[in-house]
PDB file of N, CA, C and O in Angstrom:
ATOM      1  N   UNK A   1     -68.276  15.600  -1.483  1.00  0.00           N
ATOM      2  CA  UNK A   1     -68.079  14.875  -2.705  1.00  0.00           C
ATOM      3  C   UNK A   1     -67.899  13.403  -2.362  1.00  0.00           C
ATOM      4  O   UNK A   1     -67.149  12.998  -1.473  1.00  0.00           O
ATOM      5  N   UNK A   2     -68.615  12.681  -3.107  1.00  0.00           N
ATOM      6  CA  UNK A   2     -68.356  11.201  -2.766  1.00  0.00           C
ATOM      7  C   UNK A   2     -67.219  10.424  -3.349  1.00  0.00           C
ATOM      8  O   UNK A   2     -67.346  10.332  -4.570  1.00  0.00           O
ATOM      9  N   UNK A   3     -66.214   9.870  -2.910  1.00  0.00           N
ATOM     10  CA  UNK A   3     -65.118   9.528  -3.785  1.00  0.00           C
ATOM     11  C   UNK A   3     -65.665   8.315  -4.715  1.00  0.00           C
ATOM     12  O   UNK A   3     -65.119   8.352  -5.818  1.00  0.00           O
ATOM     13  N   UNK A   4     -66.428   7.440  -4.599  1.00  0.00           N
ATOM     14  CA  UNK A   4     -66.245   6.884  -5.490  1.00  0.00           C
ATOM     15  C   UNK A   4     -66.861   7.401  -6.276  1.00  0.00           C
ATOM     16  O   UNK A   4     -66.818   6.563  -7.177  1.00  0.00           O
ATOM     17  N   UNK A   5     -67.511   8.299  -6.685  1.00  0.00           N
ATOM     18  CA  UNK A   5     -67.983   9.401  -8.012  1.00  0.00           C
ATOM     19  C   UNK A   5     -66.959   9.167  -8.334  1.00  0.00           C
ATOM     20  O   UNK A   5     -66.762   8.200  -9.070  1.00  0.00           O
ATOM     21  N   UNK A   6     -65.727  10.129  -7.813  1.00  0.00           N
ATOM     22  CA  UNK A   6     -64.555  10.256  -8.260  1.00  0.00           C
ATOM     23  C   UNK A   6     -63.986   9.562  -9.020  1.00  0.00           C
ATOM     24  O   UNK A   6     -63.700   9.883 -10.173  1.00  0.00           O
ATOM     25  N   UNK A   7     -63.608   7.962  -8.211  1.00  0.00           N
ATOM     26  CA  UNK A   7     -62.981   7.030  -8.755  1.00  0.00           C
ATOM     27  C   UNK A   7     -63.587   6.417 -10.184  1.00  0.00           C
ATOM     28  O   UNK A   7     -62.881   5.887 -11.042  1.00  0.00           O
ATOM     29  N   UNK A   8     -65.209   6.612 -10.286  1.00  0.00           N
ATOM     30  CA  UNK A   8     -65.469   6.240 -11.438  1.00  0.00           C
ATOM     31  C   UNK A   8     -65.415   6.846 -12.692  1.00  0.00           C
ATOM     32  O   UNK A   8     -65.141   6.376 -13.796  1.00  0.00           O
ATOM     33  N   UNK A   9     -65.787   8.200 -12.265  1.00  0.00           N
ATOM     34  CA  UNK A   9     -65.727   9.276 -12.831  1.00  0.00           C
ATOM     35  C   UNK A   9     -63.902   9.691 -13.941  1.00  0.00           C
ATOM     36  O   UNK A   9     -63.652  10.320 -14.970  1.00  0.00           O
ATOM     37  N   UNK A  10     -63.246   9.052 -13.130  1.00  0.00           N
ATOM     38  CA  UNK A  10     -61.601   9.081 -13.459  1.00  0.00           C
ATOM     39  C   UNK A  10     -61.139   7.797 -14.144  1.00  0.00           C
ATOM     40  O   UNK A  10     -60.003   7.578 -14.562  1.00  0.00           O
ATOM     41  N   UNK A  11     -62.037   7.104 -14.187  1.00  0.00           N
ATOM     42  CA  UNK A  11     -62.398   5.862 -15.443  1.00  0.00           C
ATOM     43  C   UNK A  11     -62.743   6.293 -17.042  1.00  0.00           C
ATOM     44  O   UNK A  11     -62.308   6.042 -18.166  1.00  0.00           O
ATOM     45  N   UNK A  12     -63.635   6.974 -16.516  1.00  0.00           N
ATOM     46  CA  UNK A  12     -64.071   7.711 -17.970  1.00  0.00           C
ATOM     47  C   UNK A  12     -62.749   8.671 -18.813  1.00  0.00           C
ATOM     48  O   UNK A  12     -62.181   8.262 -19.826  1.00  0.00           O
ATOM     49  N   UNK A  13     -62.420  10.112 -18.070  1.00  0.00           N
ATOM     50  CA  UNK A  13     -61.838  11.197 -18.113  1.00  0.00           C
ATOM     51  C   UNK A  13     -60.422  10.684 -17.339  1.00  0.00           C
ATOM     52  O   UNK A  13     -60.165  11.297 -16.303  1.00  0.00           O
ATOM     53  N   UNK A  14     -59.579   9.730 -17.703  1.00  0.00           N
ATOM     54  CA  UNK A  14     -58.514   9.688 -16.457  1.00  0.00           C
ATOM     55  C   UNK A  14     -57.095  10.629 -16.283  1.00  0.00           C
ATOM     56  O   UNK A  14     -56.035  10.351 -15.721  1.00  0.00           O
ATOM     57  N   UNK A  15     -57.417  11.539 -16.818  1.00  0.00           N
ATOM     58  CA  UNK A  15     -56.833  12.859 -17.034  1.00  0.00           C
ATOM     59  C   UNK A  15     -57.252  13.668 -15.852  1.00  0.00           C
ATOM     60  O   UNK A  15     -58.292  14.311 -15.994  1.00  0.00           O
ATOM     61  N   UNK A  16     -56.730  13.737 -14.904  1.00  0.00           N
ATOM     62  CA  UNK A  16     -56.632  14.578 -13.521  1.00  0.00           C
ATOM     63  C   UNK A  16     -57.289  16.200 -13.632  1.00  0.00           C
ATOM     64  O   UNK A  16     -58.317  16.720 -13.200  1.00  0.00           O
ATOM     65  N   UNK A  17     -56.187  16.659 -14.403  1.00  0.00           N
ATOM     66  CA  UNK A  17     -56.568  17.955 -14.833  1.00  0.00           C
ATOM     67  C   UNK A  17     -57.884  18.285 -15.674  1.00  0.00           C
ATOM     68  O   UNK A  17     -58.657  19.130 -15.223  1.00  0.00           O
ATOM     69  N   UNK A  18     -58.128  17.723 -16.733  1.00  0.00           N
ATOM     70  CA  UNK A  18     -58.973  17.940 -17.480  1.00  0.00           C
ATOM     71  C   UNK A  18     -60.420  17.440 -16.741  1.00  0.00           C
ATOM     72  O   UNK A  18     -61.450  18.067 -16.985  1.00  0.00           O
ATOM     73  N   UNK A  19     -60.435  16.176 -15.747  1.00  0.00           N
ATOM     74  CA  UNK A  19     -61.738  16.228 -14.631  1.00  0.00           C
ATOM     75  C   UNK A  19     -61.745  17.311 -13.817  1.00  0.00           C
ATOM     76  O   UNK A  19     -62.806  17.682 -13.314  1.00  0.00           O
ATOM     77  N   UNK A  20     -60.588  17.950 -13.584  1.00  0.00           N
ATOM     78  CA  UNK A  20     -61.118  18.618 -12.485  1.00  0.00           C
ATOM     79  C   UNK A  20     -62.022  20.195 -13.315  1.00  0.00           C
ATOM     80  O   UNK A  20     -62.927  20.933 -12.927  1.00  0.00           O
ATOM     81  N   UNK A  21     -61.221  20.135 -14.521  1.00  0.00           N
ATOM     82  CA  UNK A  21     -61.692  21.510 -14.998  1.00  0.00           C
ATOM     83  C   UNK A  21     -63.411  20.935 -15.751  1.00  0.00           C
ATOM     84  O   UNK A  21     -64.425  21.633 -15.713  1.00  0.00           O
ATOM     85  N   UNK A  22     -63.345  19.861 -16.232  1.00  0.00           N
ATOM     86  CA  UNK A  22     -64.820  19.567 -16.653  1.00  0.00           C
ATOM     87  C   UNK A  22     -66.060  19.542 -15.372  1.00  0.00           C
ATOM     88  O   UNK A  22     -67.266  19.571 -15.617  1.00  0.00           O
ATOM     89  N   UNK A  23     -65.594  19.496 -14.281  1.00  0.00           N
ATOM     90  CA  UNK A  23     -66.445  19.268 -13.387  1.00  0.00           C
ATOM     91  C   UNK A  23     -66.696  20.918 -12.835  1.00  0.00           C
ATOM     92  O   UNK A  23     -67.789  21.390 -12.523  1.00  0.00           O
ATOM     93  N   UNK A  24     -65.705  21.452 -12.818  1.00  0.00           N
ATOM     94  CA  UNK A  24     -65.890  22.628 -12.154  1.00  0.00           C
ATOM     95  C   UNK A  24     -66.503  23.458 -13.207  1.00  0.00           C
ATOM     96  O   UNK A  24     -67.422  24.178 -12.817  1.00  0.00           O
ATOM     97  N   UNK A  25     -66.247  23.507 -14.250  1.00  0.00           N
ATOM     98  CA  UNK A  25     -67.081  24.167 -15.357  1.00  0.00           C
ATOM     99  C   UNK A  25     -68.624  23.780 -15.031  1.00  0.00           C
ATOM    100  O   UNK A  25     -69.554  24.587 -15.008  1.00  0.00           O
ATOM    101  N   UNK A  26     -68.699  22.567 -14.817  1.00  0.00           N
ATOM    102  CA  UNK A  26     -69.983  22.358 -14.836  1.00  0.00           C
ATOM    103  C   UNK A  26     -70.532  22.668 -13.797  1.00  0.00           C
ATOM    104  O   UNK A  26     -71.757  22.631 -13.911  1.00  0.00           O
ATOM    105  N   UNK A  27     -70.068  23.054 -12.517  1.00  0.00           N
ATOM    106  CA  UNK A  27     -70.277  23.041 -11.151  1.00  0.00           C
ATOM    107  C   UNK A  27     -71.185  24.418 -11.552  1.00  0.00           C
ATOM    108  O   UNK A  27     -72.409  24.472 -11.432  1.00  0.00           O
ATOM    109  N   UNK A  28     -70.444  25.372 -11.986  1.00  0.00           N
ATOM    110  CA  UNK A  28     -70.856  26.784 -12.569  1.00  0.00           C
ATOM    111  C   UNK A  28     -71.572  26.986 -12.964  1.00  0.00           C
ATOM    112  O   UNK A  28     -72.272  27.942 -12.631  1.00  0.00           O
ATOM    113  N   UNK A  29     -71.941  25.839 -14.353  1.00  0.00           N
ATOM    114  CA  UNK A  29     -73.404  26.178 -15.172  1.00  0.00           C
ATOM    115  C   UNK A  29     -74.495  25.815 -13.905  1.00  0.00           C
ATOM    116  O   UNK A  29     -75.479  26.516 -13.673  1.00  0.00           O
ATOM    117  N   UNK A  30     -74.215  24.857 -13.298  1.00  0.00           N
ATOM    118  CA  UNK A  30     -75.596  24.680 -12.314  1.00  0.00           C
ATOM    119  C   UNK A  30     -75.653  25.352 -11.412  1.00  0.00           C
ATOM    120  O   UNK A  30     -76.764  25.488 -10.900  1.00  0.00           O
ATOM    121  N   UNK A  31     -74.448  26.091 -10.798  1.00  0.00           N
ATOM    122  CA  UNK A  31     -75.075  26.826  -9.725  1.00  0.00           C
ATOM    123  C   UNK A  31     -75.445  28.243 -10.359  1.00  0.00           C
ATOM    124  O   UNK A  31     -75.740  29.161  -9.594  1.00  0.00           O
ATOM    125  N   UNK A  32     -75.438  28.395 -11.405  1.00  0.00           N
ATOM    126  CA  UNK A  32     -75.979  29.431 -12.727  1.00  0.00           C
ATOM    127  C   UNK A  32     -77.658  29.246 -13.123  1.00  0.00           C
ATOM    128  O   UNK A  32     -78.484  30.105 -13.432  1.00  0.00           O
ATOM    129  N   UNK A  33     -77.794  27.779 -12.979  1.00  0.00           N
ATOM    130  CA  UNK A  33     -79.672  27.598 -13.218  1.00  0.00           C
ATOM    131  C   UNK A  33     -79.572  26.520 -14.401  1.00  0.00           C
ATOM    132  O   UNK A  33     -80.542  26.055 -14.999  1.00  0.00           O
ATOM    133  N   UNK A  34     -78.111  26.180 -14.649  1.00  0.00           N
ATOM    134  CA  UNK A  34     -78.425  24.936 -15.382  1.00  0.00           C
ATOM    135  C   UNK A  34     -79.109  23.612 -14.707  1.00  0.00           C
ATOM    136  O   UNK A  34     -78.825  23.102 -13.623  1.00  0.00           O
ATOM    137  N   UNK A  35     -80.330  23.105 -15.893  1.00  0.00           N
ATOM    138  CA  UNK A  35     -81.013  22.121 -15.123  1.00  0.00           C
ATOM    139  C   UNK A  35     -79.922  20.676 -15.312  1.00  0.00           C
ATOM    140  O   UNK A  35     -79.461  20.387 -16.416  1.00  0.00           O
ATOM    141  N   UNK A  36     -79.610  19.835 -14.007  1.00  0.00           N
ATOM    142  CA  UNK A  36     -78.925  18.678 -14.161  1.00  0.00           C
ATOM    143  C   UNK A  36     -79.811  17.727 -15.144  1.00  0.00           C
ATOM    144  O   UNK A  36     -81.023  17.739 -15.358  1.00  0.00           O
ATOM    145  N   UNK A  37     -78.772  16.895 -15.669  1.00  0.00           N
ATOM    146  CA  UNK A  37     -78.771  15.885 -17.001  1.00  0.00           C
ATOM    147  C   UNK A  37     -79.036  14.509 -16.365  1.00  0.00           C
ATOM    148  O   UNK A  37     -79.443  13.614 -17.107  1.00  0.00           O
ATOM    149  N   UNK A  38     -78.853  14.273 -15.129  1.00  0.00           N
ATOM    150  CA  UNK A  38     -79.227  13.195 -14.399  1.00  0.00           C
ATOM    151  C   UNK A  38     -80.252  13.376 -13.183  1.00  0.00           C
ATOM    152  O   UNK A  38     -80.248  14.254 -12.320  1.00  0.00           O
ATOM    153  N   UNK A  39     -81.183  12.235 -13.367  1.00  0.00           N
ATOM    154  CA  UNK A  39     -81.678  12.215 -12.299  1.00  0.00           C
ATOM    155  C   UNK A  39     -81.486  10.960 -10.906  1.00  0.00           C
ATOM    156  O   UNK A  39     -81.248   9.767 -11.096  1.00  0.00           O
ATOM    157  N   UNK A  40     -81.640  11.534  -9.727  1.00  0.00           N
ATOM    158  CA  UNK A  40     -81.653  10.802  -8.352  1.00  0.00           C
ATOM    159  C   UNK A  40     -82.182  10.983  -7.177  1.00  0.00           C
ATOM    160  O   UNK A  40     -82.285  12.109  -6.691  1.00  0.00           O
ATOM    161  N   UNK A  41     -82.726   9.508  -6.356  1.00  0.00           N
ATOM    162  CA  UNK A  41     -83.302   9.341  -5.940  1.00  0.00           C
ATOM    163  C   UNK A  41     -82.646  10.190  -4.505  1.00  0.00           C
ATOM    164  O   UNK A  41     -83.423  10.907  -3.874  1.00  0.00           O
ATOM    165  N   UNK A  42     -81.473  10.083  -4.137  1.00  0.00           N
ATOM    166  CA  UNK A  42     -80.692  10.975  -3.469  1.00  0.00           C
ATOM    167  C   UNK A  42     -80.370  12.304  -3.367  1.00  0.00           C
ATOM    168  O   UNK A  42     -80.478  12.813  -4.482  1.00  0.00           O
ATOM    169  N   UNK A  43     -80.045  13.048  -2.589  1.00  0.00           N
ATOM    170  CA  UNK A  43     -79.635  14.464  -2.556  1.00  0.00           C
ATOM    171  C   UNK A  43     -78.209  14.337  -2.439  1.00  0.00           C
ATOM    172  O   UNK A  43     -77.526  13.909  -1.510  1.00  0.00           O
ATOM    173  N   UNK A  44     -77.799  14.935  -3.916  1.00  0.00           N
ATOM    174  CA  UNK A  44     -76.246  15.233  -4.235  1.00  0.00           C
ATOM    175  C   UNK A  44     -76.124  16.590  -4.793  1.00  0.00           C
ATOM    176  O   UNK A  44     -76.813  17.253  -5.569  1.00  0.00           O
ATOM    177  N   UNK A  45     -74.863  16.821  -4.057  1.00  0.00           N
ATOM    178  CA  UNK A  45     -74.263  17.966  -4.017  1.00  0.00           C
ATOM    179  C   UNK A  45     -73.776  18.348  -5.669  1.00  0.00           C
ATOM    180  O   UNK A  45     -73.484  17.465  -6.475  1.00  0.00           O
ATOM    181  N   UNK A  46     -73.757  19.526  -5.928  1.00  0.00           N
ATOM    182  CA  UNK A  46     -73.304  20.082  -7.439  1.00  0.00           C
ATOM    183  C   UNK A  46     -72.272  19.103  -8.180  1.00  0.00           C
ATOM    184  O   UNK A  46     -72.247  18.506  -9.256  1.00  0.00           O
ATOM    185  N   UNK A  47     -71.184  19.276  -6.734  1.00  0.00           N
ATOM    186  CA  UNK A  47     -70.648  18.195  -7.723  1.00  0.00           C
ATOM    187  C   UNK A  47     -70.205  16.738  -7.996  1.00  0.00           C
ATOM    188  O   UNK A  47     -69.420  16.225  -8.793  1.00  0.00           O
ATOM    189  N   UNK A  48     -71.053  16.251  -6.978  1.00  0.00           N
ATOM    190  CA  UNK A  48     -72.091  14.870  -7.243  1.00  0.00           C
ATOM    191  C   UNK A  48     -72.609  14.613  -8.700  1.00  0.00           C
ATOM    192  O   UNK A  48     -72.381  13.743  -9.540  1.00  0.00           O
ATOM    193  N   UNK A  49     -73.327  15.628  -8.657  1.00  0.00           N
ATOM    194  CA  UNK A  49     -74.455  15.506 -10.428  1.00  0.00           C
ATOM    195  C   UNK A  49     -73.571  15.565 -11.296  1.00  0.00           C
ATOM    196  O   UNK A  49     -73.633  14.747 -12.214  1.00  0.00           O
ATOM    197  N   UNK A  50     -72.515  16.517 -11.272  1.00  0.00           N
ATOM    198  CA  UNK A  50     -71.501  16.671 -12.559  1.00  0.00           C
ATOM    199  C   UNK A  50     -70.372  15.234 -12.996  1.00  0.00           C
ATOM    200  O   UNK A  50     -69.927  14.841 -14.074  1.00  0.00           O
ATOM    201  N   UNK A  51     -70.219  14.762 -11.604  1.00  0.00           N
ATOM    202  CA  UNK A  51     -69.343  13.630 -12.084  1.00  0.00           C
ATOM    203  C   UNK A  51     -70.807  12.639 -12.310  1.00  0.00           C
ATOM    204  O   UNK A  51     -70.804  12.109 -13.421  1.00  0.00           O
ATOM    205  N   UNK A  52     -71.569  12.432 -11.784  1.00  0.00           N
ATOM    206  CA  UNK A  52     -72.572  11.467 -11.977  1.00  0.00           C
ATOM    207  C   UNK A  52     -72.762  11.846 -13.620  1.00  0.00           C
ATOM    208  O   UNK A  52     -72.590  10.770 -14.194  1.00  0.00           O
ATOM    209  N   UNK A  53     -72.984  12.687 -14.437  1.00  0.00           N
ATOM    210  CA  UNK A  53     -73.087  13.533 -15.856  1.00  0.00           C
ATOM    211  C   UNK A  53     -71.871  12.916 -16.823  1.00  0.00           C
ATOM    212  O   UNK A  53     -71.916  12.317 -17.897  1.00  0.00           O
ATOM    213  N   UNK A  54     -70.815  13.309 -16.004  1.00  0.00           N
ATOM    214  CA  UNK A  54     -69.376  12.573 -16.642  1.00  0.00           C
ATOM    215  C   UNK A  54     -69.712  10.839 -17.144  1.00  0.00           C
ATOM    216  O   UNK A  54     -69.609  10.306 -18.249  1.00  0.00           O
ATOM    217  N   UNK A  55     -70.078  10.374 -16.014  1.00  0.00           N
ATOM    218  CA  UNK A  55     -69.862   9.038 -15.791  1.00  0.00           C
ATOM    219  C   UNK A  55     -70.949   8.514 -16.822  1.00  0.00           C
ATOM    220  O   UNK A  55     -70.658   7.740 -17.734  1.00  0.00           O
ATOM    221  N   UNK A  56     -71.968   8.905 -16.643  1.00  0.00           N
ATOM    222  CA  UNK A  56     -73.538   8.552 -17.735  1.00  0.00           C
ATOM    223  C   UNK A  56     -72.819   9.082 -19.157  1.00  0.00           C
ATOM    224  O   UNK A  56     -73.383   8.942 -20.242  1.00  0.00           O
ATOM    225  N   UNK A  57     -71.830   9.552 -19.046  1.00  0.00           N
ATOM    226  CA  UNK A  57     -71.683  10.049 -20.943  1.00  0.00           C
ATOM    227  C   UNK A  57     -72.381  11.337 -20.923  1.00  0.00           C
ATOM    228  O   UNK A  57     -71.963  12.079 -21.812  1.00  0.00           O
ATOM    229  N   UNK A  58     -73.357  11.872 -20.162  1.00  0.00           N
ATOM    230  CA  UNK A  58     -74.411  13.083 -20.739  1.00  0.00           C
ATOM    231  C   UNK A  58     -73.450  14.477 -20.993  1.00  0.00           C
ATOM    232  O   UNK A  58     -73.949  15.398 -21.639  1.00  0.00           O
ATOM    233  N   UNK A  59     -71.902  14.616 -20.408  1.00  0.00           N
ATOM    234  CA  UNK A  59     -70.829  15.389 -20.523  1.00  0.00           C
ATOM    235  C   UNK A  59     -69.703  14.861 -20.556  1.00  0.00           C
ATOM    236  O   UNK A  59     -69.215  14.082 -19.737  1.00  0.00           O
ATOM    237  N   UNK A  60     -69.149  15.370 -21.733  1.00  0.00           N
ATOM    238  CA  UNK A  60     -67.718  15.029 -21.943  1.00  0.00           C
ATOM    239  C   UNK A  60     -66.738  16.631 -22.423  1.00  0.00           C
ATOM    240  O   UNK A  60     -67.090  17.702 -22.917  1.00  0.00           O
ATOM    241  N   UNK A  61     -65.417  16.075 -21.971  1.00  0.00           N
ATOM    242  CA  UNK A  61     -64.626  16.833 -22.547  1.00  0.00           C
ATOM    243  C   UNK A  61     -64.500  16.740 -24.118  1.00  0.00           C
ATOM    244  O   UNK A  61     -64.630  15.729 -24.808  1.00  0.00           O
ATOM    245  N   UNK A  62     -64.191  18.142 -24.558  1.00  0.00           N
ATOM    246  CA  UNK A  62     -63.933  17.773 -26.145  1.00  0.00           C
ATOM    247  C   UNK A  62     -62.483  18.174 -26.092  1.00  0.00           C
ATOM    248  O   UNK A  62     -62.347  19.333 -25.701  1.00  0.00           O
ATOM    249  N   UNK A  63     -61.203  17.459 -26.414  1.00  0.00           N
ATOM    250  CA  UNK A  63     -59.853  17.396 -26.727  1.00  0.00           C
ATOM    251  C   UNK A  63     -59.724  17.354 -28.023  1.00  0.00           C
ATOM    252  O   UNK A  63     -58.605  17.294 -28.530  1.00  0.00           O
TER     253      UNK A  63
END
């Protein structure tokens, strides 16, 4: 995992708990056959794409 995903990613969502459960939810749908919402020129890990997803807006928590 790359931290500054993280760090940006915790800009958006800065609720600890609720990133970790939005990311891991999502970790699931993709390693399930969900197609990722972002694209890159890089090879990133599941949950690379999910905070990269967070961060673009393409997933959010609903509270």
């Amino acid at each position: 995992m790359k931290y500054t995903l993280l760090d940006e990613a915790a800009k958006v969502v800065p609720n600890p708990d609720i990133l970790v459960n939005l990311v891991s939810k999502r970790v699931k749908q993709l390693r399930n056959g969900a197609e990722p919402l972002v694209q890159s020129l890089e090879k990133l890990s599941l949950e690379d794409i999910a905070l990269r997803e967070v961060i673009e807006g393409k997933i959010a928590a609903d509270i």
